[in-house]
Residue frames as qw, qx, qy, qz and C-alpha x, y, z in Angstrom:
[[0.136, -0.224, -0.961, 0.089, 7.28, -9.43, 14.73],
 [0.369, -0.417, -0.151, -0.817, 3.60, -8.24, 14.66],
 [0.594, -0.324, 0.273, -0.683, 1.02, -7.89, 18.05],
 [0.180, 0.049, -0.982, 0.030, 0.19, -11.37, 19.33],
 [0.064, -0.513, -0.790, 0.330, -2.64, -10.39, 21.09],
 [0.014, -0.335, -0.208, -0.919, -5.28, -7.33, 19.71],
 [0.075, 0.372, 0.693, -0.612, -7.90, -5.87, 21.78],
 [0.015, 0.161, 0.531, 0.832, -10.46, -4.95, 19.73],
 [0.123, 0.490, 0.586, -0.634, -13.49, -2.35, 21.09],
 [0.017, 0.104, 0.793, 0.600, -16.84, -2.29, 18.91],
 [0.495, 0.285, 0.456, -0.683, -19.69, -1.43, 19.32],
 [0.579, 0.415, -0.320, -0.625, -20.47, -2.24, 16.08],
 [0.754, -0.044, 0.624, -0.198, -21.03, -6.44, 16.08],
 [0.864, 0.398, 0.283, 0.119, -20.86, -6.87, 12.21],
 [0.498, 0.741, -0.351, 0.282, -17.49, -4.89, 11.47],
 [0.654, -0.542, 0.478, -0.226, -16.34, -6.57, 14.41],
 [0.929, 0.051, 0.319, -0.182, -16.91, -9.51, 13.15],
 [0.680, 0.731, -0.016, 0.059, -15.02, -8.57, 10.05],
 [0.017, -0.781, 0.580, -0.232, -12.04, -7.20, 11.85],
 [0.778, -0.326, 0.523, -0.121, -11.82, -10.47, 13.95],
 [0.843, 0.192, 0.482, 0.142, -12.04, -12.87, 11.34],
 [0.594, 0.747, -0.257, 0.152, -8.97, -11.08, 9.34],
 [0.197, -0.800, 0.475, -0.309, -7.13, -10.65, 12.10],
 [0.693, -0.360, 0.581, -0.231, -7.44, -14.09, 13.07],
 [0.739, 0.651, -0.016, -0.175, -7.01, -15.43, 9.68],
 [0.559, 0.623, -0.422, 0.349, -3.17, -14.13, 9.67],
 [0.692, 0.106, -0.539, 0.468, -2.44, -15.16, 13.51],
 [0.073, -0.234, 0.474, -0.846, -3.27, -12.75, 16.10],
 [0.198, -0.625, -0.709, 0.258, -5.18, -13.72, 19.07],
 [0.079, -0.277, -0.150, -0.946, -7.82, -11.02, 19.08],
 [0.087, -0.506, -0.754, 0.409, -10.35, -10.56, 22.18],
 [0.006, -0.418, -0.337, -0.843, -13.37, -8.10, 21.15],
 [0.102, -0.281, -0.645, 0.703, -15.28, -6.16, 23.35],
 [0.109, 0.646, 0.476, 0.586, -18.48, -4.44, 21.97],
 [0.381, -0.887, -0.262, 0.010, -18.83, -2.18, 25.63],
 [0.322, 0.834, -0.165, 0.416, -16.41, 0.58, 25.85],
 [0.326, -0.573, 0.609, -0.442, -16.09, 0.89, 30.17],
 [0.997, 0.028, 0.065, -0.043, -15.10, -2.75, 29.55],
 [0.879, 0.407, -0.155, 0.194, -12.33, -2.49, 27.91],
 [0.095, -0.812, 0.444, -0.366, -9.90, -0.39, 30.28],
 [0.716, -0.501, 0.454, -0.173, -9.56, -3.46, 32.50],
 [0.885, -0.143, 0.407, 0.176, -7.77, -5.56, 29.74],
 [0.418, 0.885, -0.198, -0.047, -5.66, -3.38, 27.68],
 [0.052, -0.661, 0.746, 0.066, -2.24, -4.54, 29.58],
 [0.780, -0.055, 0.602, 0.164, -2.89, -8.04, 28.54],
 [0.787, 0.485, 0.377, 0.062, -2.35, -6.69, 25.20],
 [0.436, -0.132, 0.395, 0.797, 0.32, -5.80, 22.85],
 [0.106, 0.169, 0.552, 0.810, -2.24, -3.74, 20.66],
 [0.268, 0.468, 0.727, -0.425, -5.61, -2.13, 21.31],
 [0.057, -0.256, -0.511, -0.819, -7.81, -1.08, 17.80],
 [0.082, 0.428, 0.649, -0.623, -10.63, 1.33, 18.76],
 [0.238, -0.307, -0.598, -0.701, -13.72, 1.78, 16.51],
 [0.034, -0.430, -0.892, 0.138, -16.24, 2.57, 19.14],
 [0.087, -0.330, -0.402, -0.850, -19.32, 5.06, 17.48],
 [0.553, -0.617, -0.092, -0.552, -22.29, 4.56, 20.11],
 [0.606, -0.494, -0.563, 0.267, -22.60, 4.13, 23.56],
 [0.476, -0.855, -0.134, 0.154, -21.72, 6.14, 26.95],
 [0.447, -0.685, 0.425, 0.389, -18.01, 6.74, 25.95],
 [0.615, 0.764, -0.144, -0.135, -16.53, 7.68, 22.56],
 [0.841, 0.050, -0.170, 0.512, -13.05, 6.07, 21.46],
 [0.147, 0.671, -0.308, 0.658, -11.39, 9.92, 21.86],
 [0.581, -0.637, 0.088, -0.499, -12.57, 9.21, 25.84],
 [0.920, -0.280, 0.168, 0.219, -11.42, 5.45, 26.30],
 [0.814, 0.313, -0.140, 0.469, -7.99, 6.41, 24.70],
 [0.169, -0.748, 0.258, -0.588, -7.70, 9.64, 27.41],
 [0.792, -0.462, 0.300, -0.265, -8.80, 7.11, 30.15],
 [0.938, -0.011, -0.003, 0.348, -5.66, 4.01, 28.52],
 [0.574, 0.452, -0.177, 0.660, -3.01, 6.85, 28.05],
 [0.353, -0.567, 0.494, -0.557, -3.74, 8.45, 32.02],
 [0.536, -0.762, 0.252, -0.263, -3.69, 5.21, 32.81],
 [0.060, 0.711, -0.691, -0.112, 0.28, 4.21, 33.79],
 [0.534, -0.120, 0.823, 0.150, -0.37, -0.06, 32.77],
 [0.672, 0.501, 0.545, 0.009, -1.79, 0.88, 30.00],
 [0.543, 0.827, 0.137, -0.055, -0.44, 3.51, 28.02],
 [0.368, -0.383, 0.768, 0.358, 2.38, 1.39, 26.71],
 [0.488, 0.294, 0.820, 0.055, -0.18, 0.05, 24.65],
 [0.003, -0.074, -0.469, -0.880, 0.23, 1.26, 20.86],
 [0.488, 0.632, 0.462, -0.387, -4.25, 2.44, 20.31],
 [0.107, -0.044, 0.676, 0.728, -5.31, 2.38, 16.71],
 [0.446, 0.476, 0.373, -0.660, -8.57, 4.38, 16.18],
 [0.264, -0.055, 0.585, 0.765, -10.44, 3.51, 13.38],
 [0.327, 0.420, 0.342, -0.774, -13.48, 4.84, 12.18],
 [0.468, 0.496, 0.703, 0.203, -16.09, 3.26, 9.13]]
């Protein structure tokens, strides 16, 4: 049974967009964030977190250090991708 719920962290706004609207397409609620020191506070609501995030204050290699130290989040499969 796949994720019900994806977290999905972007900086990028138009491959965002893209990711969303597949994802949501085939059935997964999918909440996007485009701000990195956002997203830590809502990883355990999710079953899935895809990280693509290229600018800002905090690189994905940084938020996935900061969801796997901490112990509600890193249950939560992370899928980096990168454009």
């Amino acid at each position: 049974m796949p994720a019900a719920r994806i977290l999905l962290v972007d900086t990028d706004t138009a491959a965002s967009s893209q990711i969303l609207d597949i994802l949501n397409g085939i059935g997964y609620t999918v909440t996007a964030i485009s701000k990195a020191q956002d997203a830590l506070a809502h990883v355990a609501e999710h079953q899935l977190v895809i990280l693509d995030v290229v600018t800002g204050p905090k690189s994905a290699e940084e938020l996935c250090a900061e969801i796997r130290a901490t112990p509600t989040a890193a249950p939560v499969p992370v899928l980096c991708v990168s454009q």
